[in-house]
N, CA and C atoms as a LAMMPS dump frame, in Angstrom:
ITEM: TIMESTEP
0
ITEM: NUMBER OF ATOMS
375
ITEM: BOX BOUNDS ff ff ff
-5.0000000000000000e+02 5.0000000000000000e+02
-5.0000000000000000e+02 5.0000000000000000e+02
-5.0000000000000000e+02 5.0000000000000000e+02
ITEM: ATOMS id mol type element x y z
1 1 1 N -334.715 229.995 -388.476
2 1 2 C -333.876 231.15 -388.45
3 1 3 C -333.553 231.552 -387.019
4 2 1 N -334.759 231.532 -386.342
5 2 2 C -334.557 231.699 -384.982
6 2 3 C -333.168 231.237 -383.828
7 3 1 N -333.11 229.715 -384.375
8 3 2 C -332.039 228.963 -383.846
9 3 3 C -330.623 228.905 -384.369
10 4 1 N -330.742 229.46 -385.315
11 4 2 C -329.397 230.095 -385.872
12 4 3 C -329.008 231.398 -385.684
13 5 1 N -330.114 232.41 -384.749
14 5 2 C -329.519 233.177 -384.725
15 5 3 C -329.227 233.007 -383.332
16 6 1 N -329.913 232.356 -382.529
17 6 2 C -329.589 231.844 -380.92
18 6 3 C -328.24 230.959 -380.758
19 7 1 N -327.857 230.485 -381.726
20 7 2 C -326.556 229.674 -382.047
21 7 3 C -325.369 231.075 -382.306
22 8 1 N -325.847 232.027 -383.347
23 8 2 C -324.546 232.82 -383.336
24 8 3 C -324.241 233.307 -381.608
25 9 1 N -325.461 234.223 -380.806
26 9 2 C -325.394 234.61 -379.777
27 9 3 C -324.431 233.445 -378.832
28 10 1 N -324.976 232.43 -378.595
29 10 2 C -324.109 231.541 -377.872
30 10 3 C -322.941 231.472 -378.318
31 11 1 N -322.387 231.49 -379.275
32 11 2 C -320.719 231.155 -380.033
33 11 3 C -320.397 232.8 -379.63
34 12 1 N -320.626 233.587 -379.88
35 12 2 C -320.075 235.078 -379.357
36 12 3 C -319.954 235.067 -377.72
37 13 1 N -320.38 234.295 -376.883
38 13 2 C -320.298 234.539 -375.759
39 13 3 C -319.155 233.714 -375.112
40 14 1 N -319.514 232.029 -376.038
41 14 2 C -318.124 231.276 -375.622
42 14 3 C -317.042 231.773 -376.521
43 15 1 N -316.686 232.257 -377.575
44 15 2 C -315.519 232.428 -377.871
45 15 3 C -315.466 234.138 -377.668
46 16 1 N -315.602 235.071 -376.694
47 16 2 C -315.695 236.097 -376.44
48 16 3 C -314.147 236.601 -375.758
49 17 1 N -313.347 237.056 -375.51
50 17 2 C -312.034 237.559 -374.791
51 17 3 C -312.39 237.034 -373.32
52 18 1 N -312.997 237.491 -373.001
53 18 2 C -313.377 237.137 -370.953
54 18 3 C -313.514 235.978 -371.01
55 19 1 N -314.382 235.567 -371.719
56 19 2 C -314.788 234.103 -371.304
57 19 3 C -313.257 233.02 -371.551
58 20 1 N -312.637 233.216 -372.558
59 20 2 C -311.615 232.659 -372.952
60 20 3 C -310.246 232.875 -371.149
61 21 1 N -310.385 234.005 -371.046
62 21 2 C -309.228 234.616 -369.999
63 21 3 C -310.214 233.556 -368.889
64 22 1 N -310.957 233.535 -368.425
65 22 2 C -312.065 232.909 -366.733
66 22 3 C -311.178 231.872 -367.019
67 23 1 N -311.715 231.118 -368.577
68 23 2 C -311.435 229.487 -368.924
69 23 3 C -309.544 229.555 -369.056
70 24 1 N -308.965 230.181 -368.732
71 24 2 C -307.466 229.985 -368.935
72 24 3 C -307.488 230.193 -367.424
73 25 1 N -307.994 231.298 -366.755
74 25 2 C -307.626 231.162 -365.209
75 25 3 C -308.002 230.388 -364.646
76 26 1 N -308.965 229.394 -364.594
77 26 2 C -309.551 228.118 -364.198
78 26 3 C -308.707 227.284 -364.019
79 27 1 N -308.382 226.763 -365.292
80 27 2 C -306.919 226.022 -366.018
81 27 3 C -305.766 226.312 -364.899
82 28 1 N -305.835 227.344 -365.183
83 28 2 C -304.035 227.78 -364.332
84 28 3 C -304.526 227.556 -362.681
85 29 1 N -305.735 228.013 -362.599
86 29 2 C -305.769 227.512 -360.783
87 29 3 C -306.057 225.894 -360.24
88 30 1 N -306.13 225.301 -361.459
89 30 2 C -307.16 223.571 -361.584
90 30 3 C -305.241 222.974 -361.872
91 31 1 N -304.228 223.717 -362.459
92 31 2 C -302.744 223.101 -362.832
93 31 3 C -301.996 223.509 -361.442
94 32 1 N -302.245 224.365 -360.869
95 32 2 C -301.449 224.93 -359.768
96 32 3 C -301.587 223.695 -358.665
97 33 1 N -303.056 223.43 -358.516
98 33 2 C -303.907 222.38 -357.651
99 33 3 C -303.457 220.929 -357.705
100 34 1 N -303.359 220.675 -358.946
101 34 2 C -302.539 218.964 -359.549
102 34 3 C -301.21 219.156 -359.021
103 35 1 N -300.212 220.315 -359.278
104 35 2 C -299.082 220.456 -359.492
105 35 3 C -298.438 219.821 -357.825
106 36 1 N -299.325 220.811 -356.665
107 36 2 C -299.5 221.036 -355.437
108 36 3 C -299.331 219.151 -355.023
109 37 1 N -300.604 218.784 -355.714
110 37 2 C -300.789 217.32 -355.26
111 37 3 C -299.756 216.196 -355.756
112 38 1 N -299.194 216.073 -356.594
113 38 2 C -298.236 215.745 -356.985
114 38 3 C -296.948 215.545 -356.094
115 39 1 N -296.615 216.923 -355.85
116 39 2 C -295.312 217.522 -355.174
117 39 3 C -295.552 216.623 -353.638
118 40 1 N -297.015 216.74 -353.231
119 40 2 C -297.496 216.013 -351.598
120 40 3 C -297.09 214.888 -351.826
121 41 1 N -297.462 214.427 -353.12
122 41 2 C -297.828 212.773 -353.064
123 41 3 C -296.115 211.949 -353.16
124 42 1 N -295.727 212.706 -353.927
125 42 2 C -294.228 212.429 -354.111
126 42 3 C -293.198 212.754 -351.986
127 43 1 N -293.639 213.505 -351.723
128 43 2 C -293.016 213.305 -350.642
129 43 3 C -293.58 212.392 -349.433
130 44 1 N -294.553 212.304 -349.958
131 44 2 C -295.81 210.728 -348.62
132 44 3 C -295.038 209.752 -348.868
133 45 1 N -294.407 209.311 -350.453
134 45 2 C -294.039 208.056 -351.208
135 45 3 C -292.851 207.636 -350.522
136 46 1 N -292.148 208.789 -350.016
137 46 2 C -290.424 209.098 -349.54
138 46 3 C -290.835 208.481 -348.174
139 47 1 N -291.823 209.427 -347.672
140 47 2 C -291.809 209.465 -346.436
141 47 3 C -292.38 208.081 -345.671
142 48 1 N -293.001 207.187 -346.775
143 48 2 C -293.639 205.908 -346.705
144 48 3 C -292.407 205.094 -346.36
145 49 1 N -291.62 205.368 -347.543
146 49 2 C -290.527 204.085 -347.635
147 49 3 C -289.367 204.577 -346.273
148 50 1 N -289.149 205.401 -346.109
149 50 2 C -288.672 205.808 -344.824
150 50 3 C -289.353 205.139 -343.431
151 51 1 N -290.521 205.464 -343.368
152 51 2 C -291.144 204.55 -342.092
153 51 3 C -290.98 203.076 -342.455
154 52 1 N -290.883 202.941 -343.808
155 52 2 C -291.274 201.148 -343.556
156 52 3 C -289.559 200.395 -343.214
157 53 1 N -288.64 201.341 -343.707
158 53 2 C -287.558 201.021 -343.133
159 53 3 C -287.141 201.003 -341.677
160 54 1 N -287.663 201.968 -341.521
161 54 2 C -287.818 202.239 -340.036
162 54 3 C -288.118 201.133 -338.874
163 55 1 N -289.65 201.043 -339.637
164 55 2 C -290.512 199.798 -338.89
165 55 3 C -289.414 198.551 -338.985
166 56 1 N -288.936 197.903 -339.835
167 56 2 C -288.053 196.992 -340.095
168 56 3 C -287.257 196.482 -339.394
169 57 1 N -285.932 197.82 -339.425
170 57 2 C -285.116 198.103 -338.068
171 57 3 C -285.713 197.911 -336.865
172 58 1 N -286.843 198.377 -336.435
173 58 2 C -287.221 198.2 -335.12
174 58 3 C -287.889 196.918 -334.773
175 59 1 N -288.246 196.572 -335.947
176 59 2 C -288.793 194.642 -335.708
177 59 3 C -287.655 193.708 -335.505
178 60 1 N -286.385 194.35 -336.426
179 60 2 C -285.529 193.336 -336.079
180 60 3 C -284.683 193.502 -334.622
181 61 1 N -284.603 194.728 -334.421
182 61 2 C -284.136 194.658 -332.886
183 61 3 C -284.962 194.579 -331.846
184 62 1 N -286.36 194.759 -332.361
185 62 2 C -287.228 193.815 -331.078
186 62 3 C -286.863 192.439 -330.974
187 63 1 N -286.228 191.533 -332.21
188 63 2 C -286.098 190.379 -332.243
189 63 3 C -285.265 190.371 -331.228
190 64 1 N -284.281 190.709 -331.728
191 64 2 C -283.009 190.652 -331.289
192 64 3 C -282.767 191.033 -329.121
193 65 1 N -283.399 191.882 -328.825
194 65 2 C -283.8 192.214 -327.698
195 65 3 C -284.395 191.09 -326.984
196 66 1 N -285.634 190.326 -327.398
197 66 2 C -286.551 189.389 -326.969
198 66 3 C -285.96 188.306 -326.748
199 67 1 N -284.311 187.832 -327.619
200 67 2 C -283.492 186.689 -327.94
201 67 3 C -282.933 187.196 -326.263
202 68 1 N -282.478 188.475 -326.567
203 68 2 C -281.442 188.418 -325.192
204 68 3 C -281.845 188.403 -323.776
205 69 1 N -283.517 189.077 -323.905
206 69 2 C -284.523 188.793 -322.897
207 69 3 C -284.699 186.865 -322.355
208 70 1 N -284.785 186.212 -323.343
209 70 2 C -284.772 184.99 -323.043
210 70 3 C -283.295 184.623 -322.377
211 71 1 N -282.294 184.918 -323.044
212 71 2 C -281.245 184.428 -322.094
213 71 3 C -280.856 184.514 -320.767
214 72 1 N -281.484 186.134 -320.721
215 72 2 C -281.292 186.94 -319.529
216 72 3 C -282.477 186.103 -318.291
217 73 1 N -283.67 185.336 -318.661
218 73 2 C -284.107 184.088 -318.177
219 73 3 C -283.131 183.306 -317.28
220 74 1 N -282.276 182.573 -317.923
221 74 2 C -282.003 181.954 -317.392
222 74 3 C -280.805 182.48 -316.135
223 75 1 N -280.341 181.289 -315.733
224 75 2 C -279.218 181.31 -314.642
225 75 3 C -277.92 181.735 -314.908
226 76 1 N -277.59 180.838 -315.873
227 76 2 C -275.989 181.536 -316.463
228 76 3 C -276.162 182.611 -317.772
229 77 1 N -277.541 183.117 -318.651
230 77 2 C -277.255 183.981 -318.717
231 77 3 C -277.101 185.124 -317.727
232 78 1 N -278.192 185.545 -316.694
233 78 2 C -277.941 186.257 -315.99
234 78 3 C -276.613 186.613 -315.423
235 79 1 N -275.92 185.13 -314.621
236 79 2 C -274.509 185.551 -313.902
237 79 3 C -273.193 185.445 -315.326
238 80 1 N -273.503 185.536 -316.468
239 80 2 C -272.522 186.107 -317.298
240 80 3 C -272.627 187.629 -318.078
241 81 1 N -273.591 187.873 -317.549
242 81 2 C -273.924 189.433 -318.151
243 81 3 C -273.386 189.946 -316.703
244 82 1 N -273.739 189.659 -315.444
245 82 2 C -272.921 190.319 -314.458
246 82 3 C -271.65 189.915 -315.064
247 83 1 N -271.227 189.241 -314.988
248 83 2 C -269.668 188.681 -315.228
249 83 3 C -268.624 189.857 -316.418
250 84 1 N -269.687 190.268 -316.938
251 84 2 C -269.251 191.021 -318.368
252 84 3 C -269.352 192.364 -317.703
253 85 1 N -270.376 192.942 -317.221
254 85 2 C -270.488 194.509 -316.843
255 85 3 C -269.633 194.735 -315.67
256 86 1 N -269.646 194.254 -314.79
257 86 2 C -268.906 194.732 -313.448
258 86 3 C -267.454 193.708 -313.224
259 87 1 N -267.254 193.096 -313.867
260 87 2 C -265.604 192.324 -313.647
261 87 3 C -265.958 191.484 -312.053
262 88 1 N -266.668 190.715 -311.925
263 88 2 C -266.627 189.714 -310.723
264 88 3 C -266.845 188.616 -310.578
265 89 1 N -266.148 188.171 -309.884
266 89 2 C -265.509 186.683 -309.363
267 89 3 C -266.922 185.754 -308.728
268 90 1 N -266.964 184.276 -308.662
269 90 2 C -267.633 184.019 -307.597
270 90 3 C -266.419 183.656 -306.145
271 91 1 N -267.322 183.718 -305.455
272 91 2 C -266.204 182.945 -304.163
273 91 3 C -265.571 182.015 -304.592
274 92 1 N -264.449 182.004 -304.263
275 92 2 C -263.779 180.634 -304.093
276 92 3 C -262.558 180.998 -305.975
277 93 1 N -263.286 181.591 -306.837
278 93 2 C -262.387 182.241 -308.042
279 93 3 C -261.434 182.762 -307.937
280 94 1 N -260.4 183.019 -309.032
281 94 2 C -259.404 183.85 -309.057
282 94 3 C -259.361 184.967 -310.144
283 95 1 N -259.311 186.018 -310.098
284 95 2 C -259.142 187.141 -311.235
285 95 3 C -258.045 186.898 -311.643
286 96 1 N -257.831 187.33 -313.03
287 96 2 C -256.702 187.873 -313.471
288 96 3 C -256.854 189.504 -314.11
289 97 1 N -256.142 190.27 -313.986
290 97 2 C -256.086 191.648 -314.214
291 97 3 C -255.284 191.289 -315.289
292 98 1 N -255.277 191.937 -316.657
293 98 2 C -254.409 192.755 -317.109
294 98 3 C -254.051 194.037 -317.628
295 99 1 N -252.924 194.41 -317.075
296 99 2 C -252.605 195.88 -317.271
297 99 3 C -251.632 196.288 -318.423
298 100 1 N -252.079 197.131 -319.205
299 100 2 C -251.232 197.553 -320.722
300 100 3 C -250.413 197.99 -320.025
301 101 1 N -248.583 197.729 -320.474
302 101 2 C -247.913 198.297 -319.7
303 101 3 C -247.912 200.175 -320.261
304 102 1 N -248.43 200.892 -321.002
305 102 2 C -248.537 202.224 -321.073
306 102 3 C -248.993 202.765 -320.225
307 103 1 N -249.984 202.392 -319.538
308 103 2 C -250.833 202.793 -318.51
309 103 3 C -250.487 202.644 -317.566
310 104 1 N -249.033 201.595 -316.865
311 104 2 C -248.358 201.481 -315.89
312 104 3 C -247.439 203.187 -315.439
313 105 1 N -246.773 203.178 -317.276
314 105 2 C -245.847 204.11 -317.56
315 105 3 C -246.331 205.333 -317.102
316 106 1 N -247.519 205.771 -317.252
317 106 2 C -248.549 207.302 -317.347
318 106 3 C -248.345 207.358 -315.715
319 107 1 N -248.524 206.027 -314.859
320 107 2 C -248.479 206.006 -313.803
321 107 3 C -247.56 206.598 -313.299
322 108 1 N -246.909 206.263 -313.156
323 108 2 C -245.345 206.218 -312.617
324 108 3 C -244.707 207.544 -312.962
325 109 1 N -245.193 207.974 -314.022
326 109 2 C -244.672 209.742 -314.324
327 109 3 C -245.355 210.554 -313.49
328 110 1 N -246.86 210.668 -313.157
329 110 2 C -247.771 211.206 -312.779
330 110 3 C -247.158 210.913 -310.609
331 111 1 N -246.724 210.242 -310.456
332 111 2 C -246.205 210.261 -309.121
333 111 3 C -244.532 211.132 -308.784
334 112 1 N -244.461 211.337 -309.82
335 112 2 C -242.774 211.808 -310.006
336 112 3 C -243.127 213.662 -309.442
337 113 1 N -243.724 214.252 -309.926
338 113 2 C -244.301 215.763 -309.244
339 113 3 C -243.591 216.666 -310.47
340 114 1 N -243.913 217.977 -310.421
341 114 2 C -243.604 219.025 -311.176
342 114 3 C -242.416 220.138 -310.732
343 115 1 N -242.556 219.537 -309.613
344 115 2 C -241.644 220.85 -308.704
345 115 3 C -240.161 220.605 -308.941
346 116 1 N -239.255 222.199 -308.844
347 116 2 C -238.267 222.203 -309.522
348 116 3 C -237.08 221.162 -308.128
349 117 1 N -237.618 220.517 -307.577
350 117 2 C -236.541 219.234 -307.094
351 117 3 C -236.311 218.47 -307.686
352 118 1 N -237.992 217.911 -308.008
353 118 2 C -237.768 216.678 -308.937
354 118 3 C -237.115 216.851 -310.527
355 119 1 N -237.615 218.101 -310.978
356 119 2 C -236.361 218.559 -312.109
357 119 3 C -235.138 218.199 -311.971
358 120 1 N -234.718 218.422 -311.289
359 120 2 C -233.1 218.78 -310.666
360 120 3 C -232.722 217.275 -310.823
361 121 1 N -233.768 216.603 -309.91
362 121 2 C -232.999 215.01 -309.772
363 121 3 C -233.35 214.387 -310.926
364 122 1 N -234.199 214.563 -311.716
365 122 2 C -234.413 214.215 -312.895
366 122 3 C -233.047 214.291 -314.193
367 123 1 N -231.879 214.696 -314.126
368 123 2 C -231.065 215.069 -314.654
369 123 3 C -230.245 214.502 -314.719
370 124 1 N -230.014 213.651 -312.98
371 124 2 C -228.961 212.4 -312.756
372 124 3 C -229.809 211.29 -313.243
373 125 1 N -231.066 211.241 -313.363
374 125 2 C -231.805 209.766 -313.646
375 125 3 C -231.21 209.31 -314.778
């Protein structure tokens, strides 16, 4: 009898109002906690595949760098990368220039002046 009545006492305490409300706020602070981790884990996942793209890009233009490092080795790469950045000749070469003729045109206006003479003669041109 004893243990049946130590059995009701225990069942009144777990199924009691408070105890029920602790065990729901538990719940709700133990779902808030998952919810939290989730939301992290989902943006690490982003933020993973973002670096590994990243890393990628930068492996392949280390390649790519290291290729031009080797050329830049040698002799004629070197004097064709000058050749490319600064426009120069060796001794004894000939340049050729070419000039868009628009850029001749811009010229040639820009020497003509603003002042009301050149207006004036501008009229017989």
């Amino acid at each position: 009898m004893f243990d049946f009545e130590e059995k009701q006492v225990v069942r009144r305490i777990i199924y009691s109002k408070v105890t029920i409300f602790l065990l729901a706020l538990v719940t709700l602070f133990i779902l808030k906690g998952v919810w939290t981790a989730y939301r992290e884990s989902k943006i690490t996942r982003i933020n993973k595949e973002l670096a590994q793209r990243e890393l990628e890009e930068l492996k392949e233009r280390g390649e790519n760098l290291s290729s031009e490092i080797e050329i830049l080795k040698t002799k004629e790469g070197e004097e064709g990368e000058i050749r490319s950045k600064f426009g120069v000749a060796k001794s004894g070469e000939k340049m050729v220039l070419i000039i868009d003729p628009k850029d001749t045109k811009q010229k040639e206006d820009d020497g003509k002046g603003d002042g009301i003479w050149s207006k004036f003669l501008g009229w017989f041109d």
